[in-house]
Structures are given as C-alpha cells and as structure tokens.
CHARMM internal coordinates of N, CA and C (Angstrom, degrees):
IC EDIT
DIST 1 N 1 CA 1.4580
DIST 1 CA 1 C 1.5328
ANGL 1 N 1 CA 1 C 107.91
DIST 1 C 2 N 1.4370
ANGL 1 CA 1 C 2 N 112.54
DIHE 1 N 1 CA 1 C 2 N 136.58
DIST 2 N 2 CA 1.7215
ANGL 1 C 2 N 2 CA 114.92
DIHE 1 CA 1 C 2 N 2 CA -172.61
DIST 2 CA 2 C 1.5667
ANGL 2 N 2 CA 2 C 93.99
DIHE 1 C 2 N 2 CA 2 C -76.75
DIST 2 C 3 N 1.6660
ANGL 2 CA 2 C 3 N 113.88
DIHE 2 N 2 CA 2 C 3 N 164.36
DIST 3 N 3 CA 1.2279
ANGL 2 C 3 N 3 CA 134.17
DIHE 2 CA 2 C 3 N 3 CA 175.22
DIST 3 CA 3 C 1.4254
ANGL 3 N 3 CA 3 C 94.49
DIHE 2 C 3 N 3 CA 3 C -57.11
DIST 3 C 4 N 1.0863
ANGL 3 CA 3 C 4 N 136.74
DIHE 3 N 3 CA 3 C 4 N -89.96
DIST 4 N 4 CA 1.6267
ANGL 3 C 4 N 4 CA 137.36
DIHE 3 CA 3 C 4 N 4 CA 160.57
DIST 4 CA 4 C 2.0091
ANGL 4 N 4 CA 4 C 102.44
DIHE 3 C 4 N 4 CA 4 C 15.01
DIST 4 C 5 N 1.1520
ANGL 4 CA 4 C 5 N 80.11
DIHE 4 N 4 CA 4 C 5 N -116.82
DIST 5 N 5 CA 1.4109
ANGL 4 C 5 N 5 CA 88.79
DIHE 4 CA 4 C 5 N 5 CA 171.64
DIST 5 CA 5 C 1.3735
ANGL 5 N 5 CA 5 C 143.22
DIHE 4 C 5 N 5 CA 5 C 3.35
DIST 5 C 6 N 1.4011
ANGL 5 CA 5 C 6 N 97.57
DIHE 5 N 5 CA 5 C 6 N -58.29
DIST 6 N 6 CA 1.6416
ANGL 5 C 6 N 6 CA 124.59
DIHE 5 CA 5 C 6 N 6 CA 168.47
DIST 6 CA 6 C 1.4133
ANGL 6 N 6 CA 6 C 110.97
DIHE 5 C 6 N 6 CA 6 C -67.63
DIST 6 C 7 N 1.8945
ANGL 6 CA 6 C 7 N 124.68
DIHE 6 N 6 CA 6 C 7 N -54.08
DIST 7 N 7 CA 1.3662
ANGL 6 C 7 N 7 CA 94.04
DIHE 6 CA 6 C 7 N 7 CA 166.62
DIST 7 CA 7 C 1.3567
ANGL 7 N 7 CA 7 C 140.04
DIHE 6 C 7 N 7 CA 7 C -95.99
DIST 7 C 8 N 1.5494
ANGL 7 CA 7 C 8 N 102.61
DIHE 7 N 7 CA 7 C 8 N 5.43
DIST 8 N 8 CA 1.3985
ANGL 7 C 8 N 8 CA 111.04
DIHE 7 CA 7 C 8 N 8 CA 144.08
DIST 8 CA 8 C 1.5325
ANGL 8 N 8 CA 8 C 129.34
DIHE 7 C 8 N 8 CA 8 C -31.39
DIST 8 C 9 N 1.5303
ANGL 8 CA 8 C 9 N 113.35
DIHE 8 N 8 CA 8 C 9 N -53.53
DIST 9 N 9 CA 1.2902
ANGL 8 C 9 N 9 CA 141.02
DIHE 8 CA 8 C 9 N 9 CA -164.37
DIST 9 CA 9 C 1.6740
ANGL 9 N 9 CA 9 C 104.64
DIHE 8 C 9 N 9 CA 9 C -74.61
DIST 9 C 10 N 1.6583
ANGL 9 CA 9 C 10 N 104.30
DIHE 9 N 9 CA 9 C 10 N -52.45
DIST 10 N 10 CA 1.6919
ANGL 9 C 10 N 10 CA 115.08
DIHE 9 CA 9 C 10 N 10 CA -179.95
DIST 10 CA 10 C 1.3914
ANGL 10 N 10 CA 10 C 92.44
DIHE 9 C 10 N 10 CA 10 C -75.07
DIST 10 C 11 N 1.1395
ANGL 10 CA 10 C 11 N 145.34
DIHE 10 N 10 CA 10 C 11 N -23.68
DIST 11 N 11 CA 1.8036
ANGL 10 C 11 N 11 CA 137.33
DIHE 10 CA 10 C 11 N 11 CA 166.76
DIST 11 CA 11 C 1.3511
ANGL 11 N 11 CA 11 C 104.33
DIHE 10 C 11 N 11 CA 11 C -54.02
DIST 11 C 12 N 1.0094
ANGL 11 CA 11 C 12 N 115.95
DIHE 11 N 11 CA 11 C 12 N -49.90
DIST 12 N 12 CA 1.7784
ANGL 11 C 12 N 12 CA 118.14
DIHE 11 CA 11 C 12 N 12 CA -165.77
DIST 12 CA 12 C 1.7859
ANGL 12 N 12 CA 12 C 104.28
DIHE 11 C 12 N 12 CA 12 C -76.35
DIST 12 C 13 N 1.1718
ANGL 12 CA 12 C 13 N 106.68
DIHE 12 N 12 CA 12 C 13 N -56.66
DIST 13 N 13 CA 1.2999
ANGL 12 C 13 N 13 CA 122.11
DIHE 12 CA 12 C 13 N 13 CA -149.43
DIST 13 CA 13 C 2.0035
ANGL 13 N 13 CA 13 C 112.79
DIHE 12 C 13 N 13 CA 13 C -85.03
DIST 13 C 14 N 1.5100
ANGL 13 CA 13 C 14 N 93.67
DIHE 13 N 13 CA 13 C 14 N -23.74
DIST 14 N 14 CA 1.9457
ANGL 13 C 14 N 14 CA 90.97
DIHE 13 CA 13 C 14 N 14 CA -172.65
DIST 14 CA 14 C 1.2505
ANGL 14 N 14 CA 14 C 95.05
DIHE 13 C 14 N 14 CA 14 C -139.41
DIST 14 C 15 N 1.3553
ANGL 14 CA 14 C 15 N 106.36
DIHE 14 N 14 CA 14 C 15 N 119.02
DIST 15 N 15 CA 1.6190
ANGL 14 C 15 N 15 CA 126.17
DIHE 14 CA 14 C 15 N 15 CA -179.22
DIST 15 CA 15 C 1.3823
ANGL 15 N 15 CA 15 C 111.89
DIHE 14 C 15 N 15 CA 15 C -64.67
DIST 15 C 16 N 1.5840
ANGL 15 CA 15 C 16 N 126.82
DIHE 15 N 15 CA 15 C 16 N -39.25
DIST 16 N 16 CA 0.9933
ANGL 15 C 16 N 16 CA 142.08
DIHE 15 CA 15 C 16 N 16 CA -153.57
DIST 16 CA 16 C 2.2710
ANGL 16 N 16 CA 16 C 85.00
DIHE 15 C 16 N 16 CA 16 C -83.03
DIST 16 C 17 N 0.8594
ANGL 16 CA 16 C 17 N 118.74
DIHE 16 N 16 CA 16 C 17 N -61.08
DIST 17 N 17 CA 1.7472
ANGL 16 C 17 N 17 CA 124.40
DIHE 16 CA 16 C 17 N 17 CA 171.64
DIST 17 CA 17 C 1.6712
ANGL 17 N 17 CA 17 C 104.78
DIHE 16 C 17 N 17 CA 17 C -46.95
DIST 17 C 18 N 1.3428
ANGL 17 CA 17 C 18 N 120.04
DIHE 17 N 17 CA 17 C 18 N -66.42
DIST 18 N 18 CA 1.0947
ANGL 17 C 18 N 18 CA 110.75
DIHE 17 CA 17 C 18 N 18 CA 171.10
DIST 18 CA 18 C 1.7509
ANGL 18 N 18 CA 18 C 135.16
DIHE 17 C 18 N 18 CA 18 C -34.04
DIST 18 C 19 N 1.3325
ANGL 18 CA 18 C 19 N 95.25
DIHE 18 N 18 CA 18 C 19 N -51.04
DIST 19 N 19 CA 1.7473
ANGL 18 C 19 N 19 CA 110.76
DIHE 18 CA 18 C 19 N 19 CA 176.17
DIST 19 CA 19 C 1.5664
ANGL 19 N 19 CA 19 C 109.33
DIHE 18 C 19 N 19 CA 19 C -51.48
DIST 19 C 20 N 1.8895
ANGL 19 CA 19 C 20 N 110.42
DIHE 19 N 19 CA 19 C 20 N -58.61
DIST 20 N 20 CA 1.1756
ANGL 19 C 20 N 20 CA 122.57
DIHE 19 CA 19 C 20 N 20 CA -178.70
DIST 20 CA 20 C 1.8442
ANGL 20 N 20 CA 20 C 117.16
DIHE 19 C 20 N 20 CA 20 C -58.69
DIST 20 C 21 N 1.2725
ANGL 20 CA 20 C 21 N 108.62
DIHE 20 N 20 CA 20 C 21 N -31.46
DIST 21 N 21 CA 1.3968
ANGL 20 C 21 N 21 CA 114.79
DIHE 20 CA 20 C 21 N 21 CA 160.98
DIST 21 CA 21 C 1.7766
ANGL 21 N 21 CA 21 C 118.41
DIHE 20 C 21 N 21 CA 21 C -55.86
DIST 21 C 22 N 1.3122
ANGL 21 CA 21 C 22 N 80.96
DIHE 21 N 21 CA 21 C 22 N -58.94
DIST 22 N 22 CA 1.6373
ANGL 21 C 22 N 22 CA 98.98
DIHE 21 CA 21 C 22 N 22 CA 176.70
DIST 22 CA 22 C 1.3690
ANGL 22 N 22 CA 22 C 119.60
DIHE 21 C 22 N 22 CA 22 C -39.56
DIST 22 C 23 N 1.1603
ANGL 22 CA 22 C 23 N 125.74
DIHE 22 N 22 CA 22 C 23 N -78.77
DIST 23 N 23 CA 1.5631
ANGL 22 C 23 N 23 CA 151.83
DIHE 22 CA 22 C 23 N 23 CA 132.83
DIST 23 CA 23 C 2.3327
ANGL 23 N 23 CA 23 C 101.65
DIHE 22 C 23 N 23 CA 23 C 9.53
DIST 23 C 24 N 0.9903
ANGL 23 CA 23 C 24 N 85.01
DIHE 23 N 23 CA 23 C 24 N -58.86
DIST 24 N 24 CA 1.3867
ANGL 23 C 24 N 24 CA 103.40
DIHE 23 CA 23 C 24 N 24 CA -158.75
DIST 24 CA 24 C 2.4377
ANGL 24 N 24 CA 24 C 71.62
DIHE 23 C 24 N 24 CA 24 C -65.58
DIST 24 C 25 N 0.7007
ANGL 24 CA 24 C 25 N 96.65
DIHE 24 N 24 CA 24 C 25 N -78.00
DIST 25 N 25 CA 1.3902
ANGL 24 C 25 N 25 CA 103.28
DIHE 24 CA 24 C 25 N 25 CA -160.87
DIST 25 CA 25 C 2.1742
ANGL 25 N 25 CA 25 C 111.97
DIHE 24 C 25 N 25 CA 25 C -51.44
DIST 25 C 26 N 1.6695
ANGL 25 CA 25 C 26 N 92.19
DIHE 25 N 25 CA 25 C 26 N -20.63
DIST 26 N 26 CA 1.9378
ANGL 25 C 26 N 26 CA 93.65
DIHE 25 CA 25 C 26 N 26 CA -177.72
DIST 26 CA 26 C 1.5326
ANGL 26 N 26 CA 26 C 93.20
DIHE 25 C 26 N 26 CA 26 C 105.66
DIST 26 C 27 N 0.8845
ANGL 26 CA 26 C 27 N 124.57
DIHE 26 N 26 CA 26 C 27 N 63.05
DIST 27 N 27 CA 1.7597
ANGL 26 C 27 N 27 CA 100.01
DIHE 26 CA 26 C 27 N 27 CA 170.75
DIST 27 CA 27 C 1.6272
ANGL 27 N 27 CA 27 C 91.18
DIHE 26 C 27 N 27 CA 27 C -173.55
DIST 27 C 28 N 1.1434
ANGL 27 CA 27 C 28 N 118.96
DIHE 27 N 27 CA 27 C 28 N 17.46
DIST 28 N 28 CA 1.7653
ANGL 27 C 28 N 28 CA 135.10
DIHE 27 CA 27 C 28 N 28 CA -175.52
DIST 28 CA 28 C 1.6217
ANGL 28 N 28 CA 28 C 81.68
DIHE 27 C 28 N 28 CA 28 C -77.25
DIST 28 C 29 N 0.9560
ANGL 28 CA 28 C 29 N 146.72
DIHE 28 N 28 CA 28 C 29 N -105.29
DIST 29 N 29 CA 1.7190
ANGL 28 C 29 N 29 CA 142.57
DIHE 28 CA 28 C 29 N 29 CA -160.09
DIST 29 CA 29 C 1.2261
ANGL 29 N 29 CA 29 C 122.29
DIHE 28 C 29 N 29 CA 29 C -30.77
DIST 29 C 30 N 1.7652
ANGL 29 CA 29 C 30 N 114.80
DIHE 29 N 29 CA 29 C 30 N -36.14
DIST 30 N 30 CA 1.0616
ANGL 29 C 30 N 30 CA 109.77
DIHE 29 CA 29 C 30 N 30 CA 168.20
DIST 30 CA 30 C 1.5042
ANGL 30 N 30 CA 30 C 133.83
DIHE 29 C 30 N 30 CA 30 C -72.29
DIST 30 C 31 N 1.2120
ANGL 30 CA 30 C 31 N 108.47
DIHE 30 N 30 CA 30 C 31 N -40.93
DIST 31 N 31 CA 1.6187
ANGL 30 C 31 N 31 CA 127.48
DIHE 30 CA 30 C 31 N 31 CA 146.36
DIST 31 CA 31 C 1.7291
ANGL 31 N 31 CA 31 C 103.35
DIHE 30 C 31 N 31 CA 31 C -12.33
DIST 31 C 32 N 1.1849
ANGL 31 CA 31 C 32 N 110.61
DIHE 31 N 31 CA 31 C 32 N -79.84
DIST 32 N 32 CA 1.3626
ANGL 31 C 32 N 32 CA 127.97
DIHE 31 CA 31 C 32 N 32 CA -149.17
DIST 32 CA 32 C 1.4671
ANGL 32 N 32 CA 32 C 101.10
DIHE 31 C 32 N 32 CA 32 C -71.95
DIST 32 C 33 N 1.3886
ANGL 32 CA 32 C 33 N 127.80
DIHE 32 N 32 CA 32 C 33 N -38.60
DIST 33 N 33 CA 1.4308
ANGL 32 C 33 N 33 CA 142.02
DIHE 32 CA 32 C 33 N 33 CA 174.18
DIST 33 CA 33 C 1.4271
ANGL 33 N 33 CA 33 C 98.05
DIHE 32 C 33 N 33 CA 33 C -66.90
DIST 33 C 34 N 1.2305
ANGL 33 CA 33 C 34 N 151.60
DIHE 33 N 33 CA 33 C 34 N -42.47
DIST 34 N 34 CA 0.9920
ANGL 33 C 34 N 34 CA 163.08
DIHE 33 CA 33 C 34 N 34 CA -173.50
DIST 34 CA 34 C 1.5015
ANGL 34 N 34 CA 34 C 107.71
DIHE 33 C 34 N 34 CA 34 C -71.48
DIST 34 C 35 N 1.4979
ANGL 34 CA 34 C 35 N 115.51
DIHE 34 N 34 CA 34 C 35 N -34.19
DIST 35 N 35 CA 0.9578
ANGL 34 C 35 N 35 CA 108.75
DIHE 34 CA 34 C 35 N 35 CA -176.25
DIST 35 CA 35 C 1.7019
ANGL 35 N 35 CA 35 C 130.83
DIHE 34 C 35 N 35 CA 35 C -98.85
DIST 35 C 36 N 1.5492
ANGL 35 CA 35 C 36 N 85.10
DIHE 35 N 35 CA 35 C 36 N -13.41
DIST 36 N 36 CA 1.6742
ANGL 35 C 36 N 36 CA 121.94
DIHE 35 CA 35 C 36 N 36 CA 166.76
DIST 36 CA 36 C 1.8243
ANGL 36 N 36 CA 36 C 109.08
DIHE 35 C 36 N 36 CA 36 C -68.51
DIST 36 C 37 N 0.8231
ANGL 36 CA 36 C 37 N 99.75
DIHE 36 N 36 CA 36 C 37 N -50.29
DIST 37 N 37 CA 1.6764
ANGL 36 C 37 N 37 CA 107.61
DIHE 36 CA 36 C 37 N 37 CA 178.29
DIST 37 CA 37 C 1.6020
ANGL 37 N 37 CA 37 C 106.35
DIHE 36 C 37 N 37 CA 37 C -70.47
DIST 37 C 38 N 1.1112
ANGL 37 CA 37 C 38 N 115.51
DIHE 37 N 37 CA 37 C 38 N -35.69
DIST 38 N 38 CA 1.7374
ANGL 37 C 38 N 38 CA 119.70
DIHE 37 CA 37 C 38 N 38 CA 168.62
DIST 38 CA 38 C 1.7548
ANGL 38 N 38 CA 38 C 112.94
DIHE 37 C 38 N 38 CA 38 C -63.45
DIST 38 C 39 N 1.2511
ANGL 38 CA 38 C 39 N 114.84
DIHE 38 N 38 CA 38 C 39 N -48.38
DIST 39 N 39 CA 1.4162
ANGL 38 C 39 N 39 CA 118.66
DIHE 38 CA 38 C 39 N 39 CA -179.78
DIST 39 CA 39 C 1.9457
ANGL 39 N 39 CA 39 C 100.86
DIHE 38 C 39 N 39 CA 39 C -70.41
DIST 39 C 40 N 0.9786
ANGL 39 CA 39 C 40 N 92.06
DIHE 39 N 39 CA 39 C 40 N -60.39
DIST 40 N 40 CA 1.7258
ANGL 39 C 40 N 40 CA 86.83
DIHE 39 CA 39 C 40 N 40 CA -175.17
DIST 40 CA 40 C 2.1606
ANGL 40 N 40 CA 40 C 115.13
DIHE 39 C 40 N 40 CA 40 C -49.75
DIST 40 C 41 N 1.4530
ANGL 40 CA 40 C 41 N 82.19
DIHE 40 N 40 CA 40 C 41 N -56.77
DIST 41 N 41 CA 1.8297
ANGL 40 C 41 N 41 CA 71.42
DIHE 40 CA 40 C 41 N 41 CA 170.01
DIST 41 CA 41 C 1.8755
ANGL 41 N 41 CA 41 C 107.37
DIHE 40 C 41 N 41 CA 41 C -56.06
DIST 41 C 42 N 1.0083
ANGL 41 CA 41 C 42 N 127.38
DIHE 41 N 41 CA 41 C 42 N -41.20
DIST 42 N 42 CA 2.0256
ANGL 41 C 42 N 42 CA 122.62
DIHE 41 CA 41 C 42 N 42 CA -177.93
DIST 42 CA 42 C 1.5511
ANGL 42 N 42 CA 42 C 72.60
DIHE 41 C 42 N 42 CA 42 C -50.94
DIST 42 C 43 N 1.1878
ANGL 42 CA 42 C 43 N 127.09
DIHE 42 N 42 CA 42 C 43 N -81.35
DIST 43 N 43 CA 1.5743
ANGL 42 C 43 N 43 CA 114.40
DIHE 42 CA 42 C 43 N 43 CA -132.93
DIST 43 CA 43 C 1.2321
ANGL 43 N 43 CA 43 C 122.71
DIHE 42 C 43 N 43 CA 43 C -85.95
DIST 43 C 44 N 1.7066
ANGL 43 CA 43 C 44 N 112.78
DIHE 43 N 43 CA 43 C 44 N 1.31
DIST 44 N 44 CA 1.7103
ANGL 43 C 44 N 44 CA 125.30
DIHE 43 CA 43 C 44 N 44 CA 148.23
DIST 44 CA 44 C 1.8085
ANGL 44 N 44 CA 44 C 109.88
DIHE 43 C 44 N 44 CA 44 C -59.58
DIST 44 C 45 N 1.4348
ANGL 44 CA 44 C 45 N 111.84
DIHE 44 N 44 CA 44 C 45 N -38.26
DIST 45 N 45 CA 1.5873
ANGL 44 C 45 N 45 CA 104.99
DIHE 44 CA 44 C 45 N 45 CA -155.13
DIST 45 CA 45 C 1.3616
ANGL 45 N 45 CA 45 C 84.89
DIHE 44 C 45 N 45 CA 45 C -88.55
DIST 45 C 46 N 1.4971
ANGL 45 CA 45 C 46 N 149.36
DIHE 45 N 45 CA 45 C 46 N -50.89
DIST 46 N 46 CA 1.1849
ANGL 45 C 46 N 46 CA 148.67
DIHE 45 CA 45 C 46 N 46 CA 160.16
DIST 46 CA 46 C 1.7970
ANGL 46 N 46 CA 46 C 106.49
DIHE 45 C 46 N 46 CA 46 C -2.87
DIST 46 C 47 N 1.3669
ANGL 46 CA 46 C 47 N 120.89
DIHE 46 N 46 CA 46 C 47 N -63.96
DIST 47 N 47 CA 1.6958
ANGL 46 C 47 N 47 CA 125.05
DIHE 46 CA 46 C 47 N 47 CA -154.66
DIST 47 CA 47 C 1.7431
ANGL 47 N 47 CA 47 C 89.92
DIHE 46 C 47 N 47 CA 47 C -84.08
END
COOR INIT
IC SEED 1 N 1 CA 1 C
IC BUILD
C-alpha cells in the first residue's frame, strides 16, 4: 500500500488520527465542536 493511500485510509477510518492530523493543521476544535453539535442533534431527535 503507497504512503498516500494509507493515510488516506487512517483519514477515513480512525478518528483519534484524524483529530491529531487535524490539530497539526488548526481545525482540531472545530472538528470536535462539530462533532458535539452532531451527537446532541442524534440525541434531541431521539426524545
């Protein structure tokens, strides 16, 4: 598997790699806020 490829693959596949990528680039908080607002709307439409 090419270097490419592989973190292509850990982009998609492991949140925890993604963040640390993220992070590395400035956009690690937003990520996570983004992802906070995603869980809360699931668990508004849930009640």
């Amino acid at each position: 598997m090419s270097l490419k490829k592989e973190f292509l693959d850990l982009l998609e596949k492991d949140r925890e790699f993604r963040y640390t990528v993220a992070g590395y680039l400035g956009i690690r908080e937003i990520l996570e806020r983004l992802d906070d607002i995603a869980e809360e709307q699931a668990r508004l439409s849930h009640e």
